[in-house]
mmCIF file of the C-alpha atoms, coordinates in Angstrom:
data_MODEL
# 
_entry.id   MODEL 
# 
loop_
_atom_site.group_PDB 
_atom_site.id 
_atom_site.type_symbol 
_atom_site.label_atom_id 
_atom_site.label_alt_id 
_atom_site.label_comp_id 
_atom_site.label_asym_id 
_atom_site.label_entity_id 
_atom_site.label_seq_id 
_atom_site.pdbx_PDB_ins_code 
_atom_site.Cartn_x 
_atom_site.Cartn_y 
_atom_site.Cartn_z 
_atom_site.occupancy 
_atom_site.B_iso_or_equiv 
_atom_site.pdbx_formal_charge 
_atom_site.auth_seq_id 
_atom_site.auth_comp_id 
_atom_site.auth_asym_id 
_atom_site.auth_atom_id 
_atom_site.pdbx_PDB_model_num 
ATOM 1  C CA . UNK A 1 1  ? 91.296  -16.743 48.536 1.00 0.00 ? 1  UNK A CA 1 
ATOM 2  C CA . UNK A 1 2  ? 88.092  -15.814 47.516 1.00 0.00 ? 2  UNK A CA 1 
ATOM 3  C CA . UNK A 1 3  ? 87.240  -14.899 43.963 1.00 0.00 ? 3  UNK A CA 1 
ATOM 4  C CA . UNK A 1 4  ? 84.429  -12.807 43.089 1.00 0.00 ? 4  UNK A CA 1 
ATOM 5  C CA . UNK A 1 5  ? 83.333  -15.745 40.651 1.00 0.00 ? 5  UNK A CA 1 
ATOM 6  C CA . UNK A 1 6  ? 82.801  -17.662 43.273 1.00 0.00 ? 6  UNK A CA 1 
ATOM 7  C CA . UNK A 1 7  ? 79.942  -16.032 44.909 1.00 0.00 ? 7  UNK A CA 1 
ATOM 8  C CA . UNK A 1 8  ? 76.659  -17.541 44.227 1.00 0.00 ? 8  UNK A CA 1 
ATOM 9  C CA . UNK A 1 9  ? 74.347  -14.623 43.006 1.00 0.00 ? 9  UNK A CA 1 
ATOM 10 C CA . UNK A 1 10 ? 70.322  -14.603 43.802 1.00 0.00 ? 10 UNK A CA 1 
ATOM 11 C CA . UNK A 1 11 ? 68.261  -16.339 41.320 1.00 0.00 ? 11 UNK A CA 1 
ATOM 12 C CA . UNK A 1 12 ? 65.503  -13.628 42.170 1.00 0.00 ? 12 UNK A CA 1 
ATOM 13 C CA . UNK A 1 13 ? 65.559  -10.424 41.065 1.00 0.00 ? 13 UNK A CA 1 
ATOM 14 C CA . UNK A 1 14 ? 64.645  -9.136  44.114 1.00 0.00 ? 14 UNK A CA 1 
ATOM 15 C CA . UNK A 1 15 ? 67.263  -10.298 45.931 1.00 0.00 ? 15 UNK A CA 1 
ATOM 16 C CA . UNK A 1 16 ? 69.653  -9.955  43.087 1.00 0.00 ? 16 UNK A CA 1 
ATOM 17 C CA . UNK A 1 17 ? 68.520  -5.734  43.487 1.00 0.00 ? 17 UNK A CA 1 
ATOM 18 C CA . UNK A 1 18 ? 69.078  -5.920  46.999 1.00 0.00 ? 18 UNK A CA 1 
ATOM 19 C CA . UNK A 1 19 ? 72.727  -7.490  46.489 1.00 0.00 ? 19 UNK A CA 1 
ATOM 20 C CA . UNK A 1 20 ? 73.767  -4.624  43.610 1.00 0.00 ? 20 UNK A CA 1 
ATOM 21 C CA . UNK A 1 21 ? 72.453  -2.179  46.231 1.00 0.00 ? 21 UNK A CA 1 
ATOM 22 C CA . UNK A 1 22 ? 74.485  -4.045  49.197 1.00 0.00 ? 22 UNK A CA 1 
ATOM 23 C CA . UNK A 1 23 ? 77.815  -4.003  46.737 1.00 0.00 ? 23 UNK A CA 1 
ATOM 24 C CA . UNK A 1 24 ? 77.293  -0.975  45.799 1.00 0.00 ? 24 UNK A CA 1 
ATOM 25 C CA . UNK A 1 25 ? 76.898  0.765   49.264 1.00 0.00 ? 25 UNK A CA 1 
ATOM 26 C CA . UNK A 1 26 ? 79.924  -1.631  50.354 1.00 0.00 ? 26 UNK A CA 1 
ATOM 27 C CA . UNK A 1 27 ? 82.288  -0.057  47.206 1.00 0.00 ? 27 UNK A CA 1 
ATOM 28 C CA . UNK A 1 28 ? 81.029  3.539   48.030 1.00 0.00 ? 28 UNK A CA 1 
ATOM 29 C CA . UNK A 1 29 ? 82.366  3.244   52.054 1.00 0.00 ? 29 UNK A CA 1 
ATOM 30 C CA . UNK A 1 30 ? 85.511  1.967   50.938 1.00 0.00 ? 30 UNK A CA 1 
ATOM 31 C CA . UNK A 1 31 ? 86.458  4.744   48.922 1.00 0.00 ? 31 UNK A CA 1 
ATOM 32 C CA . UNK A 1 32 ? 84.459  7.419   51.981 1.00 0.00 ? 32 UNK A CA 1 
ATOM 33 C CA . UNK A 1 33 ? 87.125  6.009   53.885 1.00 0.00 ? 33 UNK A CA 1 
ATOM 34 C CA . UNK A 1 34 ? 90.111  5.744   52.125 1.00 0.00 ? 34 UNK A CA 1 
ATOM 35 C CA . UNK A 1 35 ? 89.846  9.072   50.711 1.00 0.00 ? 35 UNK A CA 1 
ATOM 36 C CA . UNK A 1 36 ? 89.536  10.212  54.482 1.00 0.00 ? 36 UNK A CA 1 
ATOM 37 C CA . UNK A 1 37 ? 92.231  7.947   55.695 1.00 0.00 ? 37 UNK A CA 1 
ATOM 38 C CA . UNK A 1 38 ? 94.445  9.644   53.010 1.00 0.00 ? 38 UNK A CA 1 
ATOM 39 C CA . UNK A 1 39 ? 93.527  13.385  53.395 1.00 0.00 ? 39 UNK A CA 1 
ATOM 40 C CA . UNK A 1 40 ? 94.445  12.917  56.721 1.00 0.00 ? 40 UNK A CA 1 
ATOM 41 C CA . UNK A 1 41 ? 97.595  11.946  56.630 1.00 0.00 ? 41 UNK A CA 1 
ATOM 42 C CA . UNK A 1 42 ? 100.814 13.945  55.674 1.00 0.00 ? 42 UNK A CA 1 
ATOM 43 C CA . UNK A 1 43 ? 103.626 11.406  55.153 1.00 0.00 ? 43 UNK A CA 1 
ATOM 44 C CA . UNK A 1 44 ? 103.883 7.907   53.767 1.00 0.00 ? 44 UNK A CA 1 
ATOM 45 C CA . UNK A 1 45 ? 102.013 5.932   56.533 1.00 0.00 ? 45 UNK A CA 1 
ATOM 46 C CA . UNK A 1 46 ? 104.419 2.987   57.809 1.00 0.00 ? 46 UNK A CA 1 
ATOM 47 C CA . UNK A 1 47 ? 101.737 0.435   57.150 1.00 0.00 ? 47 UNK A CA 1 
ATOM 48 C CA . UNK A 1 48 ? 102.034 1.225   53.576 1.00 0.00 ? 48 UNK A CA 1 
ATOM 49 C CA . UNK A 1 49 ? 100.652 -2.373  52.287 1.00 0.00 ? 49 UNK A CA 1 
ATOM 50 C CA . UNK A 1 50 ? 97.740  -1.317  53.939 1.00 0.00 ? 50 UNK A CA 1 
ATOM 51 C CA . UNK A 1 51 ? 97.288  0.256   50.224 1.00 0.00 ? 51 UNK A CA 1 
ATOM 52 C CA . UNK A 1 52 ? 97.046  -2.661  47.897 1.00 0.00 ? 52 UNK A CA 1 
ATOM 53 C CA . UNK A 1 53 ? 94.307  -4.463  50.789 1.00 0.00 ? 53 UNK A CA 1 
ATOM 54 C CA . UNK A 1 54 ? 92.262  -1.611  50.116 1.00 0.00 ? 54 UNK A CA 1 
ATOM 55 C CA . UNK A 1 55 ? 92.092  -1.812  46.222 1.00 0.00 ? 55 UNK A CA 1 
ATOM 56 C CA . UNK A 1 56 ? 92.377  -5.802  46.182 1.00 0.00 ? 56 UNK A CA 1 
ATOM 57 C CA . UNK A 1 57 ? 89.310  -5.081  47.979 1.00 0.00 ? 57 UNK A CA 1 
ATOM 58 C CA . UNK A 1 58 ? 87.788  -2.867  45.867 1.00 0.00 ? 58 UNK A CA 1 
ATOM 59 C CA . UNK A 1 59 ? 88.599  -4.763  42.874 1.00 0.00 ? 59 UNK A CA 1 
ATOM 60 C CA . UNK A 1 60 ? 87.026  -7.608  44.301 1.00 0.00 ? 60 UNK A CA 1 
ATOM 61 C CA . UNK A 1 61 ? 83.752  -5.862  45.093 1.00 0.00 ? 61 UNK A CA 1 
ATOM 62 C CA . UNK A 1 62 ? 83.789  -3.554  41.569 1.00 0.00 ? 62 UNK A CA 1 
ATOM 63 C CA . UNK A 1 63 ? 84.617  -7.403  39.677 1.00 0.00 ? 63 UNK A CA 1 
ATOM 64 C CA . UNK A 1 64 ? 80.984  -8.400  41.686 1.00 0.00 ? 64 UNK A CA 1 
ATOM 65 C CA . UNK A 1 65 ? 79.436  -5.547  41.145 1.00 0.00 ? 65 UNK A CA 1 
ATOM 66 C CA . UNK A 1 66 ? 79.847  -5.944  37.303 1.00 0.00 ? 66 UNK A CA 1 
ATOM 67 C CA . UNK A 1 67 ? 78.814  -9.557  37.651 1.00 0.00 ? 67 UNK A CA 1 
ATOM 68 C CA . UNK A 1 68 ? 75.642  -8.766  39.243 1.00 0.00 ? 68 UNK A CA 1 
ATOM 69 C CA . UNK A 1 69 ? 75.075  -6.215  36.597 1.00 0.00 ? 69 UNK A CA 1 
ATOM 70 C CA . UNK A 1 70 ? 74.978  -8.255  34.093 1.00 0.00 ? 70 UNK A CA 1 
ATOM 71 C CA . UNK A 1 71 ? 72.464  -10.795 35.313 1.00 0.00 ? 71 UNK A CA 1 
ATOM 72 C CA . UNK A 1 72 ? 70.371  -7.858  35.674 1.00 0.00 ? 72 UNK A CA 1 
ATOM 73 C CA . UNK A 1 73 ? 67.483  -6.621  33.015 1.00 0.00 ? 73 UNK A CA 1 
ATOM 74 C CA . UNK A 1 74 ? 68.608  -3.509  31.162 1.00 0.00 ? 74 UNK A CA 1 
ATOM 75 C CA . UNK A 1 75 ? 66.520  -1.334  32.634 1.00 0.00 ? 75 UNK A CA 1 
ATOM 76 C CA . UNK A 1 76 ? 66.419  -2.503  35.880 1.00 0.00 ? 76 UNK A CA 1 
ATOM 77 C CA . UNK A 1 77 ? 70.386  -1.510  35.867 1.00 0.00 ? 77 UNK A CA 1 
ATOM 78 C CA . UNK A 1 78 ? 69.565  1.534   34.073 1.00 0.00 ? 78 UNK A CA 1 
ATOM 79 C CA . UNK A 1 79 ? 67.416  2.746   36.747 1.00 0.00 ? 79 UNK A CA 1 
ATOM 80 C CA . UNK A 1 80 ? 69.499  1.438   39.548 1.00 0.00 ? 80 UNK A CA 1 
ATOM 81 C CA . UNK A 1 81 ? 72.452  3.571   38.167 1.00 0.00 ? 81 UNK A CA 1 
ATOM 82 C CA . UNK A 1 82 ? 70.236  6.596   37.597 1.00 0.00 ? 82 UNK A CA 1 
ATOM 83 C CA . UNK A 1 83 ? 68.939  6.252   41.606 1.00 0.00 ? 83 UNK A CA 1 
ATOM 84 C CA . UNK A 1 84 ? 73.375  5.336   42.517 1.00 0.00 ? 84 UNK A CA 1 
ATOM 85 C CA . UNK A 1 85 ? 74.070  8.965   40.625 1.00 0.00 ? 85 UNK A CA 1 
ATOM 86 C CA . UNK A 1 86 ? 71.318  11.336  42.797 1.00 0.00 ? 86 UNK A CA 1 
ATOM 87 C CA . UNK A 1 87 ? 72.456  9.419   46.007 1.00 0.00 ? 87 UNK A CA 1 
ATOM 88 C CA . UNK A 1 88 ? 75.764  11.251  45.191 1.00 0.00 ? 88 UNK A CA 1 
ATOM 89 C CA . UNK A 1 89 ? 74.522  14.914  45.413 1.00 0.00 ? 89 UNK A CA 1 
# 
C-alpha cells in the first residue's frame, strides 16, 4: 500500500505549487462528494465499508497535503491558504 511518505515531491517550487494546488483540489472533491453521497441517502447504505475507503483516502491526501506544506516557503503557503479560503465563497 502506498504511503503518503512515499511520494517523491517536486524539487521546484513551481511544480511543488502546482502539486499543493492538485492535492488540494483532489481533498476538496472528496469531501463535495461524500457529503452528497451522504445527504442523499436515508438508511445505512449496505456497502457500508465504502466509509473507511473514503477517509483512508482522505487521510492519505490531508497526510500529503501537510507534507507538501512544509517544504513550502512561509509565505508562499500563507498565500496559497489565503487564495484555498476565497475559492470557498
Amino acid at each position: 500500500m502506498l504511503s503518503p511518505c512515499d511520494v517523491q515531491l517536486p524539487k521546484d517550487l513551481g511544480n511543488l505549487i502546482k502539486m499543493y494546488v492538485v492535492v488540494n483540489k483532489i481533498i476538496n472533491n472528496i469531501w463535495t462528494e461524500y457529503t452528497c453521497y451522504c445527504e442523499g441517502i436515508s438508511s445505512l447504505p449496505q456497502t457500508a465499508l465504502i466509509f473507511p475507503i473514503i477517509f483512508h483516502e482522505l487521510d492519505f491526501y490531508e497526510k500529503l497535503l501537510g507534507r507538501i506544506a512544509l517544504s513550502l516557503p512561509e509565505d508562499v503557503l500563507r498565500e496559497l491558504q489565503n487564495e484555498e479560503d476565497s475559492w470557498h465563497w
